[in-house]
Every structure is written in C-alpha cells, then in structure tokens.
C-alpha positions in Angstrom: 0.0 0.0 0.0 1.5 3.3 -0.9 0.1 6.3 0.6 -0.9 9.5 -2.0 -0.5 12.6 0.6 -1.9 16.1 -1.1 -0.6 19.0 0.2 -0.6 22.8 -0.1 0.8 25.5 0.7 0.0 29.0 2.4 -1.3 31.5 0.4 -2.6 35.1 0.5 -6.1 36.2 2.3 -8.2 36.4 -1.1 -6.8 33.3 -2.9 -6.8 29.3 -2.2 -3.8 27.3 -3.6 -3.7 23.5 -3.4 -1.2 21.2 -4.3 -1.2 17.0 -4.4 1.7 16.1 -2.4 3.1 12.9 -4.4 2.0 9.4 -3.4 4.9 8.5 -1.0 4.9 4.8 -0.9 4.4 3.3 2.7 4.4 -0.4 1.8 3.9 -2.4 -1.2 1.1 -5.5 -1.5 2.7 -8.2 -3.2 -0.5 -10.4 -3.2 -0.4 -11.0 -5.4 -6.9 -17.8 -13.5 -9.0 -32.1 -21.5 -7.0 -35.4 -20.8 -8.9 -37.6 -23.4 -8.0 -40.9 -23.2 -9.7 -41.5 -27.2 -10.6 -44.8 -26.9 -10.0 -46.3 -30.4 -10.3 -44.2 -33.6 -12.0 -45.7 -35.7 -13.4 -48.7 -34.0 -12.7 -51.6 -35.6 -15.1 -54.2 -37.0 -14.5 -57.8 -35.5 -16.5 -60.6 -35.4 -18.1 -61.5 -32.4 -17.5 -65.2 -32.4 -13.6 -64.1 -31.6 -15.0 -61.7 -28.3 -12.3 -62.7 -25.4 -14.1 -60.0 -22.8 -11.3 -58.3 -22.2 -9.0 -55.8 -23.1 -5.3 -56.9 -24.2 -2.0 -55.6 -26.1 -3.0 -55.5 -29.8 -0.7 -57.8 -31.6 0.6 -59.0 -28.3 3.0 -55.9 -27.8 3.0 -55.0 -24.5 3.2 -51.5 -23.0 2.8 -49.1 -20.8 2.1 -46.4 -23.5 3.9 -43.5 -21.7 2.5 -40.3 -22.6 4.2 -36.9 -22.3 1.8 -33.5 -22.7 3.7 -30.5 -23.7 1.1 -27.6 -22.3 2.8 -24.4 -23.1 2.9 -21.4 -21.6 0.2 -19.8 -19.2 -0.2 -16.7 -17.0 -1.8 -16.3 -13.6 -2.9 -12.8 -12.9 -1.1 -12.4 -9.5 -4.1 -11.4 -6.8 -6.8 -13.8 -8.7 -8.6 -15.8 -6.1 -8.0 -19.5 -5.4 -10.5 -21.5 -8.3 -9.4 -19.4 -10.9 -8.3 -21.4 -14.0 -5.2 -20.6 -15.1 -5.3 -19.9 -19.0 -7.6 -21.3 -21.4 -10.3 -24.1 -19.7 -10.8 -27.4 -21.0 -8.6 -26.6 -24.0 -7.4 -29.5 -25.7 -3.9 -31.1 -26.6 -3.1 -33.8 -28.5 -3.9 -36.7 -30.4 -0.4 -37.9 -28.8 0.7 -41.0 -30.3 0.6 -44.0 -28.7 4.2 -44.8 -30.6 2.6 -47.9 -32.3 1.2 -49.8 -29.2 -2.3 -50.0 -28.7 -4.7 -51.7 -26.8 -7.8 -53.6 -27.6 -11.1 -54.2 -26.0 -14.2 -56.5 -27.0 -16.6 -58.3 -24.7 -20.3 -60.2 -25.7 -21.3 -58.9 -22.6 -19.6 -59.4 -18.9 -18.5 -56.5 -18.1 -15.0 -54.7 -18.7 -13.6 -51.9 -16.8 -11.2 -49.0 -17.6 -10.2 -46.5 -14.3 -8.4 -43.6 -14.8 -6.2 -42.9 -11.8 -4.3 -40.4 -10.4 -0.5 -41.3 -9.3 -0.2 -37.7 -7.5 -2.1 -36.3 -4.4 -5.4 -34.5 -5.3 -5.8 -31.1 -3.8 -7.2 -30.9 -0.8 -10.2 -28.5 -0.1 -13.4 -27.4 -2.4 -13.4 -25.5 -5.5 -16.0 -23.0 -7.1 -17.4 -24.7 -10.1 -15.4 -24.2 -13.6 -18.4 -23.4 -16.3 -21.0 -24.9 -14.1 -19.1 -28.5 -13.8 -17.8 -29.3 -9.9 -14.3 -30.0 -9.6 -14.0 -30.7 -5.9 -12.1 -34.1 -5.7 -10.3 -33.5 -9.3 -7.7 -30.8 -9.0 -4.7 -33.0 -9.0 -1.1 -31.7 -7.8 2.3 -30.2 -9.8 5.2 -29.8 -8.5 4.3 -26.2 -8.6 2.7 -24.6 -5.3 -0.4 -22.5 -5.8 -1.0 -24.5 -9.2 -3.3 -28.3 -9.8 -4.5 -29.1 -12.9 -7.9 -31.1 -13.6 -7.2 -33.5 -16.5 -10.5 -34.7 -18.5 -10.9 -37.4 -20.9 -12.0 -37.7 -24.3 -16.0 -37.7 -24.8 -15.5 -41.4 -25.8 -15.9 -42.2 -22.1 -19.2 -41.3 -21.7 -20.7 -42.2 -24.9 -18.7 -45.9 -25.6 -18.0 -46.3 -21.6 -20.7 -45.6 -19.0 -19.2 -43.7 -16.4 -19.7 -44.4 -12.7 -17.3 -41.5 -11.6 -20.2 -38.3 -12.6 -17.2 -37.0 -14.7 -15.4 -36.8 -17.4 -12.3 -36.0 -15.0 -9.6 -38.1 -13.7 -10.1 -40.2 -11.1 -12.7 -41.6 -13.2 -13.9 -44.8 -13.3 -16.2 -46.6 -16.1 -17.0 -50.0 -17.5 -18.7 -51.5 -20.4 -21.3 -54.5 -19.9 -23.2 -55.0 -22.9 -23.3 -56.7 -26.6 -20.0 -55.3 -28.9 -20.2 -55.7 -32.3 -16.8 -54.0 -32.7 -13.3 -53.6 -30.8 -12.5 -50.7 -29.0 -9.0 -49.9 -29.4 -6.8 -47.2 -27.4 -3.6 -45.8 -28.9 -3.9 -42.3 -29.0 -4.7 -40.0 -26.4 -5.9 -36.0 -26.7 -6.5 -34.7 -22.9 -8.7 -31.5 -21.8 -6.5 -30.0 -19.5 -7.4 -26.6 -17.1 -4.7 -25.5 -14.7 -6.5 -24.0 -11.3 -4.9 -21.7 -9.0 -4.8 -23.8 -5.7 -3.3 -21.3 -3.4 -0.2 -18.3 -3.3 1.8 -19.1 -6.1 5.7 -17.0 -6.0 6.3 -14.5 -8.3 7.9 -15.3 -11.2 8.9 -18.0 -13.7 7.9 -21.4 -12.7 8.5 -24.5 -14.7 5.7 -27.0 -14.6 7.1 -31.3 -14.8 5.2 -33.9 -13.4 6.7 -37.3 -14.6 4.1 -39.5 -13.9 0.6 -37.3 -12.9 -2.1 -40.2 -14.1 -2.3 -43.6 -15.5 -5.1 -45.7 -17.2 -6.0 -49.1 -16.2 -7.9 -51.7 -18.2 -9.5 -55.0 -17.3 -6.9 -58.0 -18.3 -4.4 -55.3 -19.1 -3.7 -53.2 -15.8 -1.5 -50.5 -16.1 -1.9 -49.1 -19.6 -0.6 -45.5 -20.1 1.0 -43.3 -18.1 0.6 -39.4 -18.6 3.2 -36.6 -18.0 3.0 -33.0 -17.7 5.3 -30.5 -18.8 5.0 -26.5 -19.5 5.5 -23.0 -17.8 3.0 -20.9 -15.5 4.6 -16.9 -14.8 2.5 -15.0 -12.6 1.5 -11.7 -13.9 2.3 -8.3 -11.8 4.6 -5.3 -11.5 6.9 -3.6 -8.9 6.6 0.0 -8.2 9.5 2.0 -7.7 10.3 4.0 -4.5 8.7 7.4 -6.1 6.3 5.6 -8.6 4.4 9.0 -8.7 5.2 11.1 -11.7 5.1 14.4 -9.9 6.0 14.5 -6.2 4.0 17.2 -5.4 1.2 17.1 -7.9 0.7 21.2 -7.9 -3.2 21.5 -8.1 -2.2 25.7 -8.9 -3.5 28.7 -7.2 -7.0 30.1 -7.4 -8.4 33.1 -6.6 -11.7 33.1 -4.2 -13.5 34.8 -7.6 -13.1 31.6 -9.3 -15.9 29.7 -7.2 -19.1 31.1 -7.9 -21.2 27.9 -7.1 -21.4 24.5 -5.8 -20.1 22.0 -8.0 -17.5 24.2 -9.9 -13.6 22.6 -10.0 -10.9 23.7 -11.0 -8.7 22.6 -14.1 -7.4 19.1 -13.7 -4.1 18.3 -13.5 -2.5 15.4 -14.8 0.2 13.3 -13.3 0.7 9.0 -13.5 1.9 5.8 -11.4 4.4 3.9 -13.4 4.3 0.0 -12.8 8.1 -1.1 -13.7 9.3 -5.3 -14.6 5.7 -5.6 -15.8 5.0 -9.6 -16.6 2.4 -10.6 -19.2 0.7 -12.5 -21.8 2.7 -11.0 -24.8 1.3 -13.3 -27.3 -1.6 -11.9 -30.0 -3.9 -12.5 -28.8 -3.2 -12.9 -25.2 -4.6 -15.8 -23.7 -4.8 -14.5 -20.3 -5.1 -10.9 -19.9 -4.3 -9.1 -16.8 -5.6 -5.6 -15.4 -4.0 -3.4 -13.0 -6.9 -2.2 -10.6 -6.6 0.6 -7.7 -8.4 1.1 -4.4 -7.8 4.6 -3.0 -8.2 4.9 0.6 -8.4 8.7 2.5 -5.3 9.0 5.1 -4.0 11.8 7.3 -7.4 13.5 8.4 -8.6 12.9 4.6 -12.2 11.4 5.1 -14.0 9.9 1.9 -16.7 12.6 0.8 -18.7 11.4 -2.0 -17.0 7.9 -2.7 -18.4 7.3 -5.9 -17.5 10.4 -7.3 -14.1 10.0 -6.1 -14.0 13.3 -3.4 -12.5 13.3 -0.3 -12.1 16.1 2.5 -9.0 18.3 3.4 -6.8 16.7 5.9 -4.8 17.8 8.9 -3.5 20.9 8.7 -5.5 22.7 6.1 -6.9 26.0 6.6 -9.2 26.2 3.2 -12.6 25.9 3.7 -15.7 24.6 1.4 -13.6 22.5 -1.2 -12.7 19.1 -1.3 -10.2 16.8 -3.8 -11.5 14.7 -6.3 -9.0 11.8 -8.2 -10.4 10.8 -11.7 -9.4 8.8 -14.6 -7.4 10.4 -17.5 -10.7 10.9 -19.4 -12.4 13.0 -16.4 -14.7 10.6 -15.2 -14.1 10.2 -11.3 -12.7 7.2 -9.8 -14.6 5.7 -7.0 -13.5 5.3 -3.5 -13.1 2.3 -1.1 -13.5 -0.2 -3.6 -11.2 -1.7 -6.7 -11.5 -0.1 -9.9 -10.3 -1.5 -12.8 -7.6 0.5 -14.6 -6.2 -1.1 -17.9 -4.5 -4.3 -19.2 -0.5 -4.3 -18.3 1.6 -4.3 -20.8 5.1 -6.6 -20.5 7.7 -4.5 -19.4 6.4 -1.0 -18.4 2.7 0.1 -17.8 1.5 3.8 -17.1 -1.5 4.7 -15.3 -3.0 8.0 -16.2 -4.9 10.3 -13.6 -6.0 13.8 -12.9 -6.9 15.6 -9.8 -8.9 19.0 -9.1 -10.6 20.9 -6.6 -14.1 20.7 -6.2 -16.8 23.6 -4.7 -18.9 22.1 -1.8 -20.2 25.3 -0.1 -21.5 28.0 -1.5 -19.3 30.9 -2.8 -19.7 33.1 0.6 -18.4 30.4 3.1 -15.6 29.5 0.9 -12.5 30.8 2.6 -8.5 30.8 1.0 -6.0 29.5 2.6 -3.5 26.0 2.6 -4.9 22.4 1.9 -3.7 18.9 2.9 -5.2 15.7 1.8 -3.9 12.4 1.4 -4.8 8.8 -0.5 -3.1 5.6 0.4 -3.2 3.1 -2.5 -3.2 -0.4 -3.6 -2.4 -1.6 -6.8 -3.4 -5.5 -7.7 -3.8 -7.5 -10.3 -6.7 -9.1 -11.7 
C-alpha cells in the first residue's frame, strides 16, 4: 500500500492554492486464473464369435504407452482468487501417439472396466465450479505450489464407456457390460487440461514437470498408459518503484476566491501517472490470459472519503481552506470511486503507465468559501486481476 499525501501550501487572504503532495509509498502489497483418453479411432469391426471379454496388447505388444503433454505457456494474474483457472479451460492437446502400441477391448457382454487414476495427491479442499461443472475431488497436484490441474478425458468415455465416476475427469472410473459388435482400441490420447490456482503461487517463472501425474487401467491389461505434464505458469504483476508518482508534489495551482461562484464548480485538472516497472504478461496476439491493474484509494492523514463514488475526499490535517474538497479521476475525467477496486487497464510486458488527474471541487456556496492551505492524502493499492 502506498500512501498519496496532497498538500498545499500558504497563500494570500483572497486566494486558495492546493497542491497534491506525491504518493509517498508506505508499503507495497505483493498479493499477489482435457486429458482424453480417445478410446479407439476408428473402431474396428470384429467378429463377435472371436470376443475374449477383455482388453489386451493389440498384436501381443506390451506397454505401458507413456505419454508426455507439452502444455505451453500460461499466465496467472497475481491477486486472482484461489479456483481461478489458469489460461484457457478445457482446452485440448493432442492426439499424442501412442508410438505404435495399442490396446484392444471387446466383450459379448460381462463387463470390462477402464479406471483412470491419479499417481499424485489430489488437492485438498473445495473449489468454485469451472463453467457450471464441480471440480472438488479433481484438481490434482504439480510440482508447482499455488498451481493443480484437472485432467479430463476424451467424450469417448461417456458415450462408448458408461461412467460411474459423474465425470469426465480423472479419477474416473467406467465399464462397459453390454453386446460389442466391434473392438475398442486405445492408442492415442488428446486430454482436456485446465490449470486452477490452488493457493499463493511466487512471483515469477515457474517450470511445470510432473513425470508421472495419471495412468489408465484396463480389465486384463492393468497399467496401460501413463501421462506426464510438462509447461510453464509466470504469474503476472509489477513492482513499483520508490517514487512511482510522476510528480512528487502534484501542484493542483493557485485560485483566486472569484473563481468559485457555485457548488459544484472545480478547477482545471491536473495530470500526473503511477508507473508499474518489470511488468510480466501474456505478450502473445492475442493474449490468452489478460491481466488488469486495478486501484483502491483509501483517505489517510485526516482525509475522510466525501462522496466515494464520485471520487472526493475532504482536506486533511492541517489545512486552513474551507468549502472544497479533492477529487481523483481517470485520465478521461470521469471520477474514480473510493473504497472499492476499480479496474484501470491491461498491463503491458515491461512498463505500464497509469494516467490520472486531480482537481478541486466547490462544496459550499461561494460566501463560506475561505483561502487559505490544503492537505489531503490517498493511500493506495495496486493488484492484479
């Protein structure tokens, strides 16, 4: 949190000057958003009379197929709640090859049974629902902390399978108990994968490997496959600088007591900016994951908040002006709300500027406004979203 301290100086009986003393920083918030297992492609036609009900090594080669998912890069906004996916949701990867192993299925009936099992700890906790599906239970872990992904199969195992797990998402369980007039065979693979933000996550580069994160298990077979994760996640923020304020103090000018003739009048505003420095983010076109810079302006040092949504806030200690008060807006004018975040603009890799103005602003009418110096002050907070 830096602190935004206005000042002003003293000035003669029949004039009011006001100056913004330049946010002097206090302290600075570092807080900081599918696996298909494709069974067989095309299924292949096999006469019934040759059914074995099970699943084995097609042409008696023997596996494990080990899979390896290359995921690519994806950026966390840093202050994003925990549940936030990570990048793009359910996007998918693949088909990875099998690398010429492959395994068969056929049954006239008994039932078969295919589990897809995680070989790392799930995540412990609930989760807010990712587009309306519940993924308590599925978040598994990386070796990253603050980052699970949820890993979800190909649509194959819920249309060819019948699922018994509610979900498409490993751990899943299914089974097949019913005539086959064809083999199912599994070689390829094409997961859904969404990366969740399980917690605080450090700032920086982080290099997602998981060697083994899941396996698939079929009846007569056992272990069949074995998936690995690769990729990167870099959290997306900003430093600020010691004197992040462009103007240190923002000089609001000197009016004369003529110039306020009614409630509601302000004076010209006066630009100034925070520069966010060693700015990290989603530099691809298009970004896959943009982040935002949002503020939340708090009044310090006697400042009390006014008229919050229109961004005013009294004089502080040690003023002597009477019937004015400060109001902070956005670079276009409009005012920037109070006590609350507000949403600023994307940040760009490397370094971002944020644009505002500041003015004086006519509360009483033009008889019981009296010269002399003003103070006011704004702590801030910068986060990203």
């Amino acid at each position: 949190m830096q602190t935004w301290q206005l000042f002003s100086k003293p000035m003669r009986h029949e004039s009011i000057g006001l100056l913004i003393s330049g946010f002097n920083m206090i302290s600075s918030k570092t807080l900081l958003g599918s696996l298909t297992f494709a069974l067989v492609s095309p299924f292949i036609p096999l006469a019934l009379a040759h059914a074995a009900d099970t699943c084995y090594w097609k042409d008696g080669t023997p596996g494990p197929i080990a899979y390896t998912i290359n995921a690519g890069t994806h950026y966390v906004p840093r202050d994003v709640p925990r549940s936030t996916p990570i990048g793009p949701v359910n996007r998918r990867y693949g088909p990875v090859s099998g690398g010429g192993l492959a395994i068969d299925c056929q049954t006239n009936g008994p039932r078969i049974d295919f589990i897809g099992r995680n070989h790392v700890p799930l995540v412990p906790g609930t989760f807010n629902p990712v587009n309306g599906e519940d993924i308590t239970g599925k978040v598994l872990m990386t070796n990253v902390d603050g980052v699970g992904v949820v890993v979800k199969l190909s649509p194959q195992y819920d249309t060819a399978w019948t699922s018994v797990s509610g979900s498409l998402a490993v751990p899943y369980a299914g089974y097949i108990q019913r005539y086959m007039p064809f083999v199912l065979s599994h070689s390829l693979m094409w997961p859904y994968i969404t990366f969740i933000k399980t917690g605080d996550i450090a700032p920086g580069i982080h290099q997602l490997n998981v060697p083994d994160l899941l396996g698939g298990e079929f009846t007569g077979v056992g272990n069949a496959f074995t998936m690995s994760l690769t990729g990167t996640v870099i959290q997306a923020e900003c430093t600020l600088s010691t004197n992040p304020v462009s103007a240190d103090p923002v000089d609001l000018g000197t009016w004369n007591l003529s110039e306020f003739t009614a409630v509601g009048h302000s004076t010209t505003p006066e630009p100034f900016n925070i520069t966010l420095n060693a700015c990290r983010a989603d530099d691809r076109t298009p970004a896959q994951t943009i982040t935002y810079a949002h503020i939340r302006l708090e009044p310090t040092a006697g400042s009390l908040i006014h008229d919050a949504a229109s961004g005013q806030f009294t004089l502080g200690t040690g003023s002597t002006a009477k019937g004015v008060v400060m109001q902070i807006l956005h670079d276009d004018e409009t005012p920037i709300a109070l006590a609350s975040e507000v949403k600023l603009k994307a940040i760009n890799p490397g370094t971002t500027t944020l644009s505002f103005k500041a003015r004086l602003y006519q509360t009483a009418a033009p008889d019981l406004v009296e010269a002399g110096s003003a103070k006011g002050s704004l702590s801030f907070t910068i986060t990203y979203l």
